[in-house]
GUDO-318923 format. One line per field, with one value per atom (N, C-alpha, C): x, y, z; atom name; residue in three letters; residue number from 1. Coordinates in steps of 0.2 Angstrom, whole numbers, plus 5000, padded with zeros to 4 digits. Example, Ala and Ser with C-alpha at 12.3 -4.5 7.8 and 13.67 -1.06 7.14 Angstrom:
% GUDO-318923
X = [5066/5062/5066/5064/5068/5064] $
Y = [4972/4978/4984/4989/4995/5000] $
Z = [5039/5039/5039/5035/5036/5039] $
a = [N/CA/C/N/CA/C] $
r = [ALA/ALA/ALA/SER/SER/SER] $
k = [1/1/1/2/2/2] $
***
This chain:
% GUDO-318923
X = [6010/6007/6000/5996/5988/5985/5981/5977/5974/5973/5969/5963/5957/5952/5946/5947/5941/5934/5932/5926/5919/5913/5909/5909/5907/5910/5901/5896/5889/5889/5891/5886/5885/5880/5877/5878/5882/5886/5885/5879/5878/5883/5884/5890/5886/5883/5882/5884/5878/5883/5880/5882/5877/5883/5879/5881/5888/5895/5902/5907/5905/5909/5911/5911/5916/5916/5907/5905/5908/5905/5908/5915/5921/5929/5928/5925/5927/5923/5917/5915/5917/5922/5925/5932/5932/5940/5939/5934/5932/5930/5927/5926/5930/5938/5944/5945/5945/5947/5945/5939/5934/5930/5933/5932/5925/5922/5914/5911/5904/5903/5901/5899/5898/5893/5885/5880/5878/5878/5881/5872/5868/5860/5859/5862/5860/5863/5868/5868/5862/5860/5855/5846/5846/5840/5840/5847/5844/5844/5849/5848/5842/5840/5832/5826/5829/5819/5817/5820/5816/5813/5812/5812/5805/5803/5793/5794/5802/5801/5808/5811/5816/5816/5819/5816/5824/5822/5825/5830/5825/5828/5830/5832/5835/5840/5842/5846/5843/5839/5839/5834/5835/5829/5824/5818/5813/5813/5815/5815/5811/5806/5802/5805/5804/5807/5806/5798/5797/5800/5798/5805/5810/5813/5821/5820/5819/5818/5816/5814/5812/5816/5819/5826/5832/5833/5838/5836/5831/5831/5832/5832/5834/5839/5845/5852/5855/5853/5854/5854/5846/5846/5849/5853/5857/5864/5867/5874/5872/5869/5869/5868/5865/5865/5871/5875/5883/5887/5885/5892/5896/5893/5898/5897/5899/5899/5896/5888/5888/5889/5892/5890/5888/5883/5876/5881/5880/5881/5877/5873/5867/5866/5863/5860/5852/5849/5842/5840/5840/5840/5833/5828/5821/5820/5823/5823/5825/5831/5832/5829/5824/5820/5816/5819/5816/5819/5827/5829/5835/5840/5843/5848/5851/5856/5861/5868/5871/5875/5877/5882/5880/5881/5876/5884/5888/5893/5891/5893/5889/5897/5898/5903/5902/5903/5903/5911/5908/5913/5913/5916/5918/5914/5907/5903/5908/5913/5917/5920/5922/5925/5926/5917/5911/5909/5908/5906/5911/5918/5921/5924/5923/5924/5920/5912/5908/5907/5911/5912/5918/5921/5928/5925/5919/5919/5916/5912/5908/5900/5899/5892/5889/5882/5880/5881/5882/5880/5876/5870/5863/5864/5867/5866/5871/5878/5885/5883/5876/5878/5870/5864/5860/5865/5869/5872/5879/5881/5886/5879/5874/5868/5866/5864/5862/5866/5874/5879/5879/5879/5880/5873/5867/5862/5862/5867/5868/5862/5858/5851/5853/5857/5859/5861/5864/5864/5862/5856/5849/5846/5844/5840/5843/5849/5852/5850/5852/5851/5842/5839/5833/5829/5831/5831/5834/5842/5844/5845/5846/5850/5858/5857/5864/5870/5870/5873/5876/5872/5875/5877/5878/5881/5889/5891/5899/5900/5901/5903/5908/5911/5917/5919/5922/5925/5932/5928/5931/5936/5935/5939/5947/5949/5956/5960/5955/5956/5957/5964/5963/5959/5957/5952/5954/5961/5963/5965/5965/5965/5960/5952/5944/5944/5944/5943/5946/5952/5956/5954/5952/5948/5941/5938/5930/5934/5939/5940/5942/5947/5949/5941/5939/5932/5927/5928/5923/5927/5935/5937/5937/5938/5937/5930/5926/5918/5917/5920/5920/5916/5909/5905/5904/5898/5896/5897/5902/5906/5899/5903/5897/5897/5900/5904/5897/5893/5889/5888/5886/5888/5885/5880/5877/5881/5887/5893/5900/5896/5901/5903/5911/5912/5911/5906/5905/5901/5898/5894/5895/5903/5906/5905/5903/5897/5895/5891/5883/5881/5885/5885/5886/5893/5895/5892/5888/5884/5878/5875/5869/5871/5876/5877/5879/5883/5884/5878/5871/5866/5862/5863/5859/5862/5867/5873/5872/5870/5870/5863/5857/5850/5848/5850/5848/5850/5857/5860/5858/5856/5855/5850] $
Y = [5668/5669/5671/5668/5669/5675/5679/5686/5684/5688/5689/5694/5688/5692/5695/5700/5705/5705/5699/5699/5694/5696/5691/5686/5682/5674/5670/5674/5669/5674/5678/5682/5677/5678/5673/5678/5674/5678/5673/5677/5675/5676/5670/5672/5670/5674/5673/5676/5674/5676/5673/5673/5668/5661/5657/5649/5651/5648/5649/5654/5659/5666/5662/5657/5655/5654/5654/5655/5649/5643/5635/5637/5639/5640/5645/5649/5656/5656/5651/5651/5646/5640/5636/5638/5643/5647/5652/5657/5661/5657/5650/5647/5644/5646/5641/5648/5654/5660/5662/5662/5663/5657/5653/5646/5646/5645/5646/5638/5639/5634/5636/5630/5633/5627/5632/5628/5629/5623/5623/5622/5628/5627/5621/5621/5617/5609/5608/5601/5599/5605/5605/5602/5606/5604/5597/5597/5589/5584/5583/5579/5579/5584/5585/5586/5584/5584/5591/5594/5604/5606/5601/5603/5601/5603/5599/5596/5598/5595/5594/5590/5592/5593/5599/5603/5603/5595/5592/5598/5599/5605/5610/5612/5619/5615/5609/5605/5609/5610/5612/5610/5610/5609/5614/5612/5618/5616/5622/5622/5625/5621/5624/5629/5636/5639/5641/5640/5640/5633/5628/5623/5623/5627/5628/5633/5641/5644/5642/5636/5634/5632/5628/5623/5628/5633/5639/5641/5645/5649/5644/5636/5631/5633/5631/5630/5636/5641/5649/5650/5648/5650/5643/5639/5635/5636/5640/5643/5648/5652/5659/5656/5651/5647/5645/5643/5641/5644/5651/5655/5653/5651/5649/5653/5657/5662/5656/5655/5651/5654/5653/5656/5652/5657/5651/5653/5645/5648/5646/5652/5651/5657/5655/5660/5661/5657/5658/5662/5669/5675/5674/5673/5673/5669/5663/5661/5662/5667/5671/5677/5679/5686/5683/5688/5688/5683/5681/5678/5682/5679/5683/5685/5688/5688/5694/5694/5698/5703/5699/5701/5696/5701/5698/5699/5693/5696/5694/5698/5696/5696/5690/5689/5690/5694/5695/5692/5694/5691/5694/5696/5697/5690/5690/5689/5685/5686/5683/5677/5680/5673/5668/5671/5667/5661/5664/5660/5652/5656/5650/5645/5649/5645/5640/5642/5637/5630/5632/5629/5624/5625/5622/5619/5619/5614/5609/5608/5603/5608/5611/5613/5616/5614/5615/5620/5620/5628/5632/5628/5632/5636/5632/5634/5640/5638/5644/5648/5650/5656/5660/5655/5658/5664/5659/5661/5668/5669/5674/5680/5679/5683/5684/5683/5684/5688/5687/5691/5696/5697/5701/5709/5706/5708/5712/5711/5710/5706/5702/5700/5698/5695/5694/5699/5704/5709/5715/5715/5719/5715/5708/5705/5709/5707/5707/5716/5719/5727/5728/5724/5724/5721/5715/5710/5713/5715/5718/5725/5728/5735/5735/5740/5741/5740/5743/5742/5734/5730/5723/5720/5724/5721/5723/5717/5718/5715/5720/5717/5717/5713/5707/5706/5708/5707/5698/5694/5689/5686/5689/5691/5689/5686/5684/5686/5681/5681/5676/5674/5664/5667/5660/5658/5663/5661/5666/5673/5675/5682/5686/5684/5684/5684/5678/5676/5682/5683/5690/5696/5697/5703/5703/5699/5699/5699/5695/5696/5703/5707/5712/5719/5719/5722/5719/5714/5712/5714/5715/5719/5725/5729/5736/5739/5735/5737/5741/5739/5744/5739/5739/5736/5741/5742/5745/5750/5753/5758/5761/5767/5774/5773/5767/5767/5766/5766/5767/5757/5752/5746/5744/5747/5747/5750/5751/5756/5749/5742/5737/5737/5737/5740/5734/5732/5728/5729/5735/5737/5735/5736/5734/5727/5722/5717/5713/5718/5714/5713/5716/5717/5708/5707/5697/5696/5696/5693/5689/5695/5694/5691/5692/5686/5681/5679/5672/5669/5674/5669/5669/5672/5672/5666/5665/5659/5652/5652/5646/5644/5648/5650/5640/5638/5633/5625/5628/5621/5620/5624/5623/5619] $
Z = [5728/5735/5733/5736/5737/5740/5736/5739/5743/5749/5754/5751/5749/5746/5751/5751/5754/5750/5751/5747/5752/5752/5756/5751/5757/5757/5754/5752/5751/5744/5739/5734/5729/5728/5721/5714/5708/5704/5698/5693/5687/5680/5680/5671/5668/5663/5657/5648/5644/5639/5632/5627/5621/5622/5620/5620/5614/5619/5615/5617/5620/5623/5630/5630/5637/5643/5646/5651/5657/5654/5657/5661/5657/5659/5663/5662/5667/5675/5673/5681/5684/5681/5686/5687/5686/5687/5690/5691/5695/5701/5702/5707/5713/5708/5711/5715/5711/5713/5720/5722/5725/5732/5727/5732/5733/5728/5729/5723/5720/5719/5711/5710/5702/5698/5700/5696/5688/5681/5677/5676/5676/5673/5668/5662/5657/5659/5664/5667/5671/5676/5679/5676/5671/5669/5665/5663/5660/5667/5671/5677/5681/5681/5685/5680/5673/5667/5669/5670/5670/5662/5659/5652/5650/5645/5643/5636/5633/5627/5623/5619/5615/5608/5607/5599/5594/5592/5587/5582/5577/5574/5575/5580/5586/5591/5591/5594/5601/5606/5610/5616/5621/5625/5627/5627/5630/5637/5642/5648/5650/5656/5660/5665/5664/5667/5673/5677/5681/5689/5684/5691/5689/5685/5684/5691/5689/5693/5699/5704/5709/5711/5707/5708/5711/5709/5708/5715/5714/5721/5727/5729/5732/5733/5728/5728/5731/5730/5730/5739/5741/5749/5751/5750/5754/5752/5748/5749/5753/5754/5756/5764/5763/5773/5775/5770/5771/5770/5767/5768/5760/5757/5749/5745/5743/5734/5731/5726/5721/5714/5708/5704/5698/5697/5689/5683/5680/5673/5670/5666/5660/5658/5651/5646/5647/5651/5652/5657/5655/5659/5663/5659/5662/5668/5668/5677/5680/5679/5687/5689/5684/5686/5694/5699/5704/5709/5707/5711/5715/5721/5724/5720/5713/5712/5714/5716/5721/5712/5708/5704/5695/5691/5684/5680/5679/5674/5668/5661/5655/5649/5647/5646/5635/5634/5627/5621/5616/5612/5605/5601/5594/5589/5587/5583/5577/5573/5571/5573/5578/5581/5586/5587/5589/5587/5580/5574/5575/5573/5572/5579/5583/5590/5589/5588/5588/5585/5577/5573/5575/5578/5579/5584/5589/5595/5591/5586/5583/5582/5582/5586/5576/5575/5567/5564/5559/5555/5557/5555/5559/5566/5570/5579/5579/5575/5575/5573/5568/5565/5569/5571/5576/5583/5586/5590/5588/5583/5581/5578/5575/5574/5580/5589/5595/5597/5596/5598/5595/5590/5584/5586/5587/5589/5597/5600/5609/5612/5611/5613/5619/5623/5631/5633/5631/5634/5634/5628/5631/5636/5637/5642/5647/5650/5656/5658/5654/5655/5658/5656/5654/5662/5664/5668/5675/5675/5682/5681/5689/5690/5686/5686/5682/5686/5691/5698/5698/5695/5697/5693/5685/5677/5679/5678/5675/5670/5662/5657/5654/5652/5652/5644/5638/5631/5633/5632/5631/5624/5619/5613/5614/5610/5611/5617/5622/5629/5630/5635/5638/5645/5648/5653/5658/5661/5666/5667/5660/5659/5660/5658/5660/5666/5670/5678/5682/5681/5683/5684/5679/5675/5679/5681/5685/5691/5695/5702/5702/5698/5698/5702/5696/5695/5701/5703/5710/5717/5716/5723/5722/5717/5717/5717/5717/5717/5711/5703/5697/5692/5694/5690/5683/5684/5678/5677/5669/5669/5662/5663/5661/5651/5650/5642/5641/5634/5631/5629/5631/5630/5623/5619/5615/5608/5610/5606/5604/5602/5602/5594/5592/5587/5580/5581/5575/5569/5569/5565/5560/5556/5550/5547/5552/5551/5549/5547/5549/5539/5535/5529/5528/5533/5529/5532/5540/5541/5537/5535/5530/5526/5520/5515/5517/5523/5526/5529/5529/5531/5523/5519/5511/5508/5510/5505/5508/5514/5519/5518/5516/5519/5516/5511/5507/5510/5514/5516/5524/5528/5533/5535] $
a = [N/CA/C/N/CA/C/N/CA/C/N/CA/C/N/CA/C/N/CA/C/N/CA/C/N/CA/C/N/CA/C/N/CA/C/N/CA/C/N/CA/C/N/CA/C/N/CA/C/N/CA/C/N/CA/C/N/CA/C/N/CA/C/N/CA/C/N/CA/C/N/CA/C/N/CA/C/N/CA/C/N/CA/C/N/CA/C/N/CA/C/N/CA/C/N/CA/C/N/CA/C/N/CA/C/N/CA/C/N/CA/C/N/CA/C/N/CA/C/N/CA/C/N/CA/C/N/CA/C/N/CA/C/N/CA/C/N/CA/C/N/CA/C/N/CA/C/N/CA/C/N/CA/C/N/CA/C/N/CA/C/N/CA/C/N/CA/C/N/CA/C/N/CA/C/N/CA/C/N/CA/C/N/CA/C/N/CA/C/N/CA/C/N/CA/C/N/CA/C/N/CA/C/N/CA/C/N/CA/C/N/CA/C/N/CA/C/N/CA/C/N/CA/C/N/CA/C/N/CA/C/N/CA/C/N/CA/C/N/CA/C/N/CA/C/N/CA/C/N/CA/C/N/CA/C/N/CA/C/N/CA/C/N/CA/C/N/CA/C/N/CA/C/N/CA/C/N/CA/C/N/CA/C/N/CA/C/N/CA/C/N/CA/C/N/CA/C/N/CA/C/N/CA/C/N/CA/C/N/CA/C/N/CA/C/N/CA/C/N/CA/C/N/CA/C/N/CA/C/N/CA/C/N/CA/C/N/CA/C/N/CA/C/N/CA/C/N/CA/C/N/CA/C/N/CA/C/N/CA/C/N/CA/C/N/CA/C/N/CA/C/N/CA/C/N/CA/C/N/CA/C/N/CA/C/N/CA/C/N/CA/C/N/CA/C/N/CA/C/N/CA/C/N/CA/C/N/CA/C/N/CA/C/N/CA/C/N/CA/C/N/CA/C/N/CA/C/N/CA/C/N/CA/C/N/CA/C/N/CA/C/N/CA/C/N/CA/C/N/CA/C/N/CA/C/N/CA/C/N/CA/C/N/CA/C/N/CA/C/N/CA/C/N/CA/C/N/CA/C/N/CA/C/N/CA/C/N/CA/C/N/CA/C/N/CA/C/N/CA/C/N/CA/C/N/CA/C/N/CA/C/N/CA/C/N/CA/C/N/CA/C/N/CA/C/N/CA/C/N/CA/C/N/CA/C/N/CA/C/N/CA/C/N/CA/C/N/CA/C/N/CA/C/N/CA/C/N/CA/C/N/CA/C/N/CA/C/N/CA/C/N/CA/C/N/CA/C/N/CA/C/N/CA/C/N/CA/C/N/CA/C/N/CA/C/N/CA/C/N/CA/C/N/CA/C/N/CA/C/N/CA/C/N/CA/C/N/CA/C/N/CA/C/N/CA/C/N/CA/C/N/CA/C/N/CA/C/N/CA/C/N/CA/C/N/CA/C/N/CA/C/N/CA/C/N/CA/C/N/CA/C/N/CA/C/N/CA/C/N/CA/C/N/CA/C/N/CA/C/N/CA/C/N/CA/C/N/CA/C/N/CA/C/N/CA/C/N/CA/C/N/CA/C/N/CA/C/N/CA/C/N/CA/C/N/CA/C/N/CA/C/N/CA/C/N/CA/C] $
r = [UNK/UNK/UNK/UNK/UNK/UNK/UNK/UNK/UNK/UNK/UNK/UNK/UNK/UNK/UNK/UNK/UNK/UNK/UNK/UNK/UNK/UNK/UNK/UNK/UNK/UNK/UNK/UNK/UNK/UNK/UNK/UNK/UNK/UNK/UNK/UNK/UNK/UNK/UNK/UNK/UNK/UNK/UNK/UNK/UNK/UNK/UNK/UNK/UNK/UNK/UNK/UNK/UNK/UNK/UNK/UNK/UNK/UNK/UNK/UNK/UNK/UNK/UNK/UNK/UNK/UNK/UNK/UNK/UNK/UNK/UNK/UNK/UNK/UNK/UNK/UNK/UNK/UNK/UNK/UNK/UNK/UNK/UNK/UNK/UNK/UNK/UNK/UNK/UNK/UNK/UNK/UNK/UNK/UNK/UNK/UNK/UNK/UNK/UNK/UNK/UNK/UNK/UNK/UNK/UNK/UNK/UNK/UNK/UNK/UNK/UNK/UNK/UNK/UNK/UNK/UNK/UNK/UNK/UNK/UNK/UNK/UNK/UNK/UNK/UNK/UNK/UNK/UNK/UNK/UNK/UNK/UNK/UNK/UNK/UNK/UNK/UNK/UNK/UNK/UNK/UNK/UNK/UNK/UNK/UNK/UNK/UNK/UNK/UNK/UNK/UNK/UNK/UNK/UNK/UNK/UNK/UNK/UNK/UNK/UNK/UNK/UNK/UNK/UNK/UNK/UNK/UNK/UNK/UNK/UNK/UNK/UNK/UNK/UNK/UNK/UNK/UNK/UNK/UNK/UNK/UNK/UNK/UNK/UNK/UNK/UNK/UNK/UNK/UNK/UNK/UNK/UNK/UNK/UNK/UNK/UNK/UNK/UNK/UNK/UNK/UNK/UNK/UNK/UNK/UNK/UNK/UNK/UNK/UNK/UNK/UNK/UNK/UNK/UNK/UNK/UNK/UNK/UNK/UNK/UNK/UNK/UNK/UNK/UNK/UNK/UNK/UNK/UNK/UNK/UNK/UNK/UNK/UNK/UNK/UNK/UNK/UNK/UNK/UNK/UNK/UNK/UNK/UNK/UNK/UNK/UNK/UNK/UNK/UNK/UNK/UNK/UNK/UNK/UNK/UNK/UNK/UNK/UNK/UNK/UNK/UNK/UNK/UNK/UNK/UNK/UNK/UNK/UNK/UNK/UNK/UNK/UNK/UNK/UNK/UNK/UNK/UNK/UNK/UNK/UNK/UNK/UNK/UNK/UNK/UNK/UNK/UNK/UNK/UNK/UNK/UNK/UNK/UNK/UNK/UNK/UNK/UNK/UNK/UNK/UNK/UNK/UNK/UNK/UNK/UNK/UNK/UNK/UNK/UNK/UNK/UNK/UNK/UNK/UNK/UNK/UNK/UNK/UNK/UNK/UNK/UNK/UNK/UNK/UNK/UNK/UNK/UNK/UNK/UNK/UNK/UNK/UNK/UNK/UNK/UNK/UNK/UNK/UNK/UNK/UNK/UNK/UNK/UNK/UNK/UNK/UNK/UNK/UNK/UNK/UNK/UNK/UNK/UNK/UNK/UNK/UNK/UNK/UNK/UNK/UNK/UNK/UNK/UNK/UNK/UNK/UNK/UNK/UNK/UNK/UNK/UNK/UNK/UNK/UNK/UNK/UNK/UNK/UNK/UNK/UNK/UNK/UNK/UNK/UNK/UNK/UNK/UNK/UNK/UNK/UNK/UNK/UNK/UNK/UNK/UNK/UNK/UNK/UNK/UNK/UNK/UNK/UNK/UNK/UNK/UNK/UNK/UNK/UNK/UNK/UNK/UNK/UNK/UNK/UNK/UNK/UNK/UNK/UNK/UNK/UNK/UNK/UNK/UNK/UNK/UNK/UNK/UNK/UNK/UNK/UNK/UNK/UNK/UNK/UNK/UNK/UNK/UNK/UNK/UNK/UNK/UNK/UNK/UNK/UNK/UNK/UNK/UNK/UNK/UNK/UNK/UNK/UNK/UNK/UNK/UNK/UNK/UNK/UNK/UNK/UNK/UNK/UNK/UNK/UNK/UNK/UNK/UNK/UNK/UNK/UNK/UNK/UNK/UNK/UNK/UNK/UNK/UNK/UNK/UNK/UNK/UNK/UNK/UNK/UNK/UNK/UNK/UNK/UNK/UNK/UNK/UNK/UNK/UNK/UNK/UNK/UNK/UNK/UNK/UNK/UNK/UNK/UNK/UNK/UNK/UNK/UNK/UNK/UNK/UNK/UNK/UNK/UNK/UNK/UNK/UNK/UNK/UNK/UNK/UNK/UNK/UNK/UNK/UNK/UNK/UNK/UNK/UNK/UNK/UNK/UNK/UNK/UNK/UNK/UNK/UNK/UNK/UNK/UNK/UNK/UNK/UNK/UNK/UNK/UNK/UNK/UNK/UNK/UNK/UNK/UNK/UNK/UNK/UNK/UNK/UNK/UNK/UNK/UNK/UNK/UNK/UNK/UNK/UNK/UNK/UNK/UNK/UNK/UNK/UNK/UNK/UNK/UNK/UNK/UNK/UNK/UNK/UNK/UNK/UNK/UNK/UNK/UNK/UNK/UNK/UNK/UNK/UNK/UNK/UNK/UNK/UNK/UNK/UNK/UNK/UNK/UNK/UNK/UNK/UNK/UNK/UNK/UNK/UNK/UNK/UNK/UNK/UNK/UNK/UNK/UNK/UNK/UNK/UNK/UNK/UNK/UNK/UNK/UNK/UNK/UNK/UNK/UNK/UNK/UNK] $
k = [1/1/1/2/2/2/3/3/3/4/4/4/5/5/5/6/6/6/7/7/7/8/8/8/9/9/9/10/10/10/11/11/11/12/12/12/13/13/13/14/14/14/15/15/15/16/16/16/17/17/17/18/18/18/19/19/19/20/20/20/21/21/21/22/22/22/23/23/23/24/24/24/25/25/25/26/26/26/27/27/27/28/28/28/29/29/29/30/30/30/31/31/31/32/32/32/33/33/33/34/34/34/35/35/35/36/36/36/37/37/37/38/38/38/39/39/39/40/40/40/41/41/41/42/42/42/43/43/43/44/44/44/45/45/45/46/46/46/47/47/47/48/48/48/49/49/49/50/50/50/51/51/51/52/52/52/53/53/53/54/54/54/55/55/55/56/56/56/57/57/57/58/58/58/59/59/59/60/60/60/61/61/61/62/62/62/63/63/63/64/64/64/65/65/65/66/66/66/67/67/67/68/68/68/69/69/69/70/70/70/71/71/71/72/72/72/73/73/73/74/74/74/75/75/75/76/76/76/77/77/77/78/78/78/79/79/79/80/80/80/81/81/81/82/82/82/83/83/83/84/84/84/85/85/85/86/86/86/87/87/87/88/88/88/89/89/89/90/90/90/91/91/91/92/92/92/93/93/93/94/94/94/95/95/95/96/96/96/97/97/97/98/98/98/99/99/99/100/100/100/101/101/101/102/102/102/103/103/103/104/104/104/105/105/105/106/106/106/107/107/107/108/108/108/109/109/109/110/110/110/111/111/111/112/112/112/113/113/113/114/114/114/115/115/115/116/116/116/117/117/117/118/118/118/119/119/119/120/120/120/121/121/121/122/122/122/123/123/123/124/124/124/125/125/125/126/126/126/127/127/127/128/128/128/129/129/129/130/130/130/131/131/131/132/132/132/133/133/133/134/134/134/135/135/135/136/136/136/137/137/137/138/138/138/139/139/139/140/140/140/141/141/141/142/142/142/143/143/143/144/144/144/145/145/145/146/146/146/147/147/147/148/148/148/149/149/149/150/150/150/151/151/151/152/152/152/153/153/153/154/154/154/155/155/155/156/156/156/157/157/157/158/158/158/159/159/159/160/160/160/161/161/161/162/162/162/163/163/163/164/164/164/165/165/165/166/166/166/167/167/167/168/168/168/169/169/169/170/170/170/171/171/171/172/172/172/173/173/173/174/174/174/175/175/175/176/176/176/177/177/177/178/178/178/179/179/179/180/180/180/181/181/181/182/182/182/183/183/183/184/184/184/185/185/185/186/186/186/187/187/187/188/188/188/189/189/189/190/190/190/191/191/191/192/192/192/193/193/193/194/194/194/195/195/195/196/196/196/197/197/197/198/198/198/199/199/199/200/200/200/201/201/201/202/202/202/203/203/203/204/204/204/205/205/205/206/206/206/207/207/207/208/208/208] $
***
């Protein structure tokens, strides 16, 4: 049987997170949830050339973040005219500073097994172990602390989580209005670490 969700019908609802924690599965599953829309930033900017360059070594595109950001705030006030929940999914925090965002979920993960998710999709040494070091570091979710009110962070441990357990877990926390809880988020228990980290980037430094 289907919930009768008491939820407004236009909020614009960011999932982010480092490239790998899961973001893509849980905003087309929160979208079925929700019935809403789900803009995928990095299909966006290659479809529409948002970018000035591609940076071979970094397997990555430079995004012109300004018509990214132009482009978004478009999409943004044409849900919000329709009545649709959209929800972004992207890591490039800096294009939505100063856009309508209603709800910021920041979708983290155990740096471990980050690493190897990454690795198991195809994705290079180099790039899986930048991204388990990001993680490791919380750099997206300093941004996001940094970027929005607290008031509109919901953060979310994807860690030996399937799709629907996460997507759950956000609808849960968006109907009981229990975004950001008082837990010190800077208190993620990985400290223990950062010692194999290190030697995992001192071992690798030569083959990368």
């Amino acid at each position: 049987m289907e919930r009768s969700l008491n939820i407004r019908q236009n909020l614009t609802i960011c999932i982010t997170g480092t490239p790998g924690v899961g973001k893509t599965s849980v905003s087309r599953k929160l979208a079925i949830l929700l019935r809403g829309n789900v803009i995928n930033v990095g299909t966006m900017v290659i479809r529409r050339k948002l970018f000035s360059e591609y940076d071979e070594y970094r397997d990555t595109y430079i995004v012109d973040e300004n018509s990214l950001r132009d482009e978004l705030r478009k999409v943004i006030r044409e849900n919000k005219r329709k009545g649709v929940t959209c929800i972004i999914d992207t890591h490039l925090l800096n294009a939505l500073q100063g856009l309508d965002i209603d709800l910021v979920i920041v979708l983290t993960c155990d740096p471990l097994l980050l690493l190897n998710r990454n690795i198991s999709k195809g994705a290079s040494l180099q790039k899986s172990i930048e991204n388990a070091v990001s993680e490791f570091l919380n750099q997206i979710l300093i941004d996001v602390f940094k970027i929005f009110d607290k008031s509109k962070i919901i953060v979310i441990d994807t860690s030996c989580k399937d799709v629907n357990t996460v997507a759950n877990e956000i609808l849960n926390r968006i109907l009981s209005k229990k975004y950001h809880d008082e837990i010190d988020w800077k208190q993620a228990n990985w400290s223990f670490r950062a010692a194999w980290i290190s030697k995992l980037l001192t071992s690798t430094s030569g083959r990368i």
